[in-house]
N, C-alpha and C positions, 0 to 999 in steps of 0.2 A: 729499242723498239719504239715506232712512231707510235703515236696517243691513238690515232684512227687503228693504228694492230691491233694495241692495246685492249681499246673498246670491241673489238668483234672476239677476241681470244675471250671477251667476259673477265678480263682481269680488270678493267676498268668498267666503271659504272655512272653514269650519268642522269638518267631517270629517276625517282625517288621510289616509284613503284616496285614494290618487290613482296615475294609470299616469304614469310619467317615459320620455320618448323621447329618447333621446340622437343627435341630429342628423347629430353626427360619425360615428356607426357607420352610419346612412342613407350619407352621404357615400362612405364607406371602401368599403361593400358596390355599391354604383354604380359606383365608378370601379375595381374587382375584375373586375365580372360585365361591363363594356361592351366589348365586344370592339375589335380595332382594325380591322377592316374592316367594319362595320358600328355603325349607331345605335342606340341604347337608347331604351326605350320604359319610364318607368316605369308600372306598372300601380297605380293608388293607389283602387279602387274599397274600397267598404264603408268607408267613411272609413278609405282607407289600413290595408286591414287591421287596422282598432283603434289606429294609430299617430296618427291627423289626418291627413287627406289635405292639408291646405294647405300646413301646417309642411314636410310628408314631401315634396310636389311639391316645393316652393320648393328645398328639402336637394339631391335629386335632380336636380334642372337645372342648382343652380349643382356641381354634381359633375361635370356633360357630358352628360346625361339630354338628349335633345333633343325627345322627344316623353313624352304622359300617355296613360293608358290608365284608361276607367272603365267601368262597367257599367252605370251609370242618364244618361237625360240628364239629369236633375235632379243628377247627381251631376258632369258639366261643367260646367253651371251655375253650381252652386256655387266651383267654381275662377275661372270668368271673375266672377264678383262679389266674390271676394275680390283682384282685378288681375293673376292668373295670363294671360298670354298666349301662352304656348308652346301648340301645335300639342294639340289633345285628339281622342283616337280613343275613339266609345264602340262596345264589345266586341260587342255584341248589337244587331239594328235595332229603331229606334225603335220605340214604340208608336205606333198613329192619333193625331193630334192634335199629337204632338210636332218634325215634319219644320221649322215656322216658327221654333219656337223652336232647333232645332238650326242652321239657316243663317243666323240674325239673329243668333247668337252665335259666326259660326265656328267651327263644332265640327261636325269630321270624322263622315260617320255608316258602318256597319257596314250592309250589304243583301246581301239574297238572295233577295229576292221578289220577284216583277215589281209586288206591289202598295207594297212597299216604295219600288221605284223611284219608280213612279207621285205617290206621294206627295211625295216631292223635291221632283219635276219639279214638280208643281204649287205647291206652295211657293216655289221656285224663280222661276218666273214673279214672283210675288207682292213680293218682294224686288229681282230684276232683277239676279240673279248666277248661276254656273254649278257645281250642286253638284258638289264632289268627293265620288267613292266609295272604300271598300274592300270588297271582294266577298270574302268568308268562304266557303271551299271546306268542306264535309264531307267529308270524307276516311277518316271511319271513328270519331272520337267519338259520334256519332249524336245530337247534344243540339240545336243549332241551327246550319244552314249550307246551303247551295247543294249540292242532290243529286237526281241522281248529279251528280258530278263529271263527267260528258261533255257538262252540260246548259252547262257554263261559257262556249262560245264564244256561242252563240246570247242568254246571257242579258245577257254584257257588251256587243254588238254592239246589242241591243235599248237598254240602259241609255244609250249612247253615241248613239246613233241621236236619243234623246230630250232628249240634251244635257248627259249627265252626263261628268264628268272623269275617267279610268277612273285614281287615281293608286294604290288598291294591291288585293293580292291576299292571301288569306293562309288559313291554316289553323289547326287546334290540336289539339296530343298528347292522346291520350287516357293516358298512361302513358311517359312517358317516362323518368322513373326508375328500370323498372324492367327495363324490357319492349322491347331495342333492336328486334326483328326490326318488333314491329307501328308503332315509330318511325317506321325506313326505309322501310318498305310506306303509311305516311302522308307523309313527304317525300317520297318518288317521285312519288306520287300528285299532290300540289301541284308537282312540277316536271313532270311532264307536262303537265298542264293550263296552267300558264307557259308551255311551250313551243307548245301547242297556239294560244293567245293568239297568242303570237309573231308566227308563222306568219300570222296574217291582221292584224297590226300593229298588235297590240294591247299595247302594253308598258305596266305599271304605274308607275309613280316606284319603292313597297315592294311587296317581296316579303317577306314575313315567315311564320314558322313555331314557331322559338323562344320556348318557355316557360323557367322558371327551370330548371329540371331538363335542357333540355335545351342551353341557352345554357353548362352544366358537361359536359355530357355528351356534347353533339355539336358541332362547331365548323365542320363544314359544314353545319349548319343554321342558318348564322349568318345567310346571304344578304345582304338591306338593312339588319333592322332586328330587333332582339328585344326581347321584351314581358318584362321581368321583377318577379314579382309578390311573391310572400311570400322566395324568397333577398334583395331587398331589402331585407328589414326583419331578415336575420341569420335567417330561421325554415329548418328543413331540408325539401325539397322532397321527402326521400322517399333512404333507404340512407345517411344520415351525407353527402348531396353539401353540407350545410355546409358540415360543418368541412372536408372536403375543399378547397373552394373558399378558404378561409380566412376568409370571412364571418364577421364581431362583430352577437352580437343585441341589437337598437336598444331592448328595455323591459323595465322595471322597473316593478313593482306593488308597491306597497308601503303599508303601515297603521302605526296602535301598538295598543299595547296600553293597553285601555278600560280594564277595571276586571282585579282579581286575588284571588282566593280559595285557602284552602289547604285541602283534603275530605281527608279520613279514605279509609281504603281501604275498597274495597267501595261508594263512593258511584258514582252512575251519573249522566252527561251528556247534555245534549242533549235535544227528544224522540226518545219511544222508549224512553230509559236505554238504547241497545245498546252506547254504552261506558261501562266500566265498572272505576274504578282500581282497581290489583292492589295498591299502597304510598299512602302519605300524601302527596298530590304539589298542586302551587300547577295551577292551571289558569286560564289569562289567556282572556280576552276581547278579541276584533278586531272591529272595527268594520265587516266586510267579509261579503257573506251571496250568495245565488243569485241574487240581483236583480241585481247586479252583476258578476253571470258568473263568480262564483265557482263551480263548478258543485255540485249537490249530490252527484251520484255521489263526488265526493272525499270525504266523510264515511268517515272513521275510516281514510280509505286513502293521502291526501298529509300531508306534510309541510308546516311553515314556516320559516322561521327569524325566532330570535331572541336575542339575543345571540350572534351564530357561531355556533349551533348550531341542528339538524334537533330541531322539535318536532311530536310526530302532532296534526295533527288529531283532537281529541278529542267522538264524537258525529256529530250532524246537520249540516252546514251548515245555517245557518235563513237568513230571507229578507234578512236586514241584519248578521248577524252569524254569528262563529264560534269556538269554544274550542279553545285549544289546550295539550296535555298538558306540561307544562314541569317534570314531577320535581321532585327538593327543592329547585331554583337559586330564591334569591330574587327572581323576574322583580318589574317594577316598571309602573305605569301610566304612560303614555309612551312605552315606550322601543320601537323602531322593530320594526315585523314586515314581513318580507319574502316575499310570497305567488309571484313570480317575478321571479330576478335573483340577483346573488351579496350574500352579504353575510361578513366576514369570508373561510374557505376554504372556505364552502359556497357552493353554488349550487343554483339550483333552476330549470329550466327551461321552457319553454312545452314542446317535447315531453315532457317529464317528465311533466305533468300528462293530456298529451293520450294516454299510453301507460295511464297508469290507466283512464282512463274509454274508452280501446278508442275513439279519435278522434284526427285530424292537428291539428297544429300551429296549422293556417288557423282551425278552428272556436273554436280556444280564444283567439288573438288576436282572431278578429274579435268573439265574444261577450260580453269586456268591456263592459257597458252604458256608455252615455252619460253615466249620473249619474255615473259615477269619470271624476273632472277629468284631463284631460292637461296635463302640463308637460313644457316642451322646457327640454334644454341643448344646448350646441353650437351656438345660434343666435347672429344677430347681436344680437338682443335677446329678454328672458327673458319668455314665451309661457308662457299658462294658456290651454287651449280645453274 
């Protein structure tokens, strides 16, 4: 294979840039968050919140994860073609088109539409099996679900009727970190509706409700089965219930440093020139720019590190690189920058960043671009995806 195959197959690497996931803190944080009367459900959509969803599944089940949770089907898919066979629930119902592929690949689907159903069912025929559902209650997030909520008996009864497997029920917080009262007023709501099932003998296999925020925060909303999504990956769901939870965060981004120049004071960086040294100071270049989700709002406002030490972002972020202000320390080309993750007694973290630019946790992991390669430790064998 010529080196240029090479390099696009991603079997070669040339860039220094890359995110490291540490498997063992996936692991750690699983077997923390999975409660003991009920099942865990890892949620590994948007490739695993930035982390690899294969890697991250894989981590996660052999941890006690007994179900996956995604948001695209194409993003189940993806799991049952890399030999993943655990149990997949996708979050949202299908699009038209999608019903064949979700039952020829056993993967759990999400409804709330009679046409939703419809769809199954007809698929269903086509294959010569009996879809399982789980009916997604709106209960007060208002984004997608079965509503009102008193439409629940009639529409599972109708689903059932048609030949579908009624195996779960479930909901989702609109704020559960922070906001118990409208919590409750949403668990109630989904246990009514449970019990109203009930009552005309309709029982689920799962009953689920718990988000990460609330799988720390509420422990009767544990029910069957909880869906936990970015507390998996060590990110904070909202009020410090990390570290509370004792959750380790699973990634590290990190680069070197390109090249290194030393400016006179008064020279200005970046476009724009809107920073601008006040002393005589070395200013390194990183190989790391917007394209790759570093984001631009950080200009002139994050840190990095390098050599143990917090160095500002000096300037624009641009679209493949970025300068960073490193004072008189003789910084060298090579030697490691660390964009988020500890290095030495600093740290720098995904909320850190997410607090600058007036954004959570979720946005800044999941916006890592594609082009920065992931590498795992902690695994049985050492993965580049």
């Amino acid at each position: 294979m010529k080196a240029s195959q090479a390099a696009v197959s991603g079997r070669v690497r040339f860039r220094p840039t890359v995110a490291d996931v540490d498997l063992d803190a996936i692991r750690h944080n699983a077997r923390i968050l999975r409660p003991a009367t009920a099942e865990l459900m890892a949620v590994v959509k948007a490739d695993g919140y930035g982390h690899g969803a294969v890697a991250v599944s894989r981590a996660a089940l052999e941890a006690g994860a007994t179900w996956l949770g995604v948001a695209l089907v194409e993003e189940a898919i993806e799991l049952r073609n890399a030999g993943i066979d655990a149990p997949v629930l996708v979050l949202s119902e299908g699009p038209p088109g999608s019903a064949l592929a979700v039952l020829g690949d056993d993967i759990t689907p999400t409804v709330y539409t009679d046409e939703g159903v419809d769809a199954l069912v007809e698929a269903a025929r086509r294959v010569g099996r009996e879809p399982p559902i789980h009916v997604k209650v709106d209960t007060g997030m208002h984004r997608v679900g079965l509503y009102p909520p008193e439409r629940a008996v009639e529409f599972v009864k109708r689903a059932v009727s048609r030949g579908c497997r009624f195996d779960g029920l479930w909901t989702h917080f609109a704020n559960a970190e922070d906001d118990e009262a409208t919590t409750r007023t949403q668990l109630d709501t989904l246990l009514e509706v449970a019990g109203r099932l009930e009552a005309e003998g309709l029982r689920p296999r799962y009953l689920h409700a718990a988000n990460s925020a609330a799988v720390i925060r509420y422990p009767d909303a544990h029910l069957d089965l909880v869906r936990v999504g970015v507390a998996l990956y060590g990110l904070d769901p909202g009020n410090g219930l990390a570290s509370q939870a004792g959750l380790r965060p699973a990634l590290t981004w990190r680069s070197a440093v390109s090249a290194v120049r030393r400016l006179p004071a008064g020279h200005a960086i970046s476009y724009g020139r809107s920073y601008r040294l006040e002393r005589e100071s070395v200013v390194a270049t990183v190989p790391v720019g917007y394209a790759d989700g570093y984001r631009r709002a950080l200009s002139s406002r994050a840190d990095v590190l390098i050599e143990g030490k917090r160095r500002p972002v000096a300037g624009s972020v641009t679209m493949d690189q970025l300068m960073a202000d490193c004072g008189g320390d003789d910084v060298q080309p090579g030697q490691e920058v660390v964009l988020i993750g500890r290095q030495g007694d600093q740290e720098i973290t995904v909320g850190e960043l997410a607090r600058l630019v007036g954004t959570i946790d979720y946005e800044i992991a999941c916006g890592i671009a594609a082009r920065v390669p992931r590498t795992y430790r902690g695994g049985n064998t050492e993965m580049v995806g």
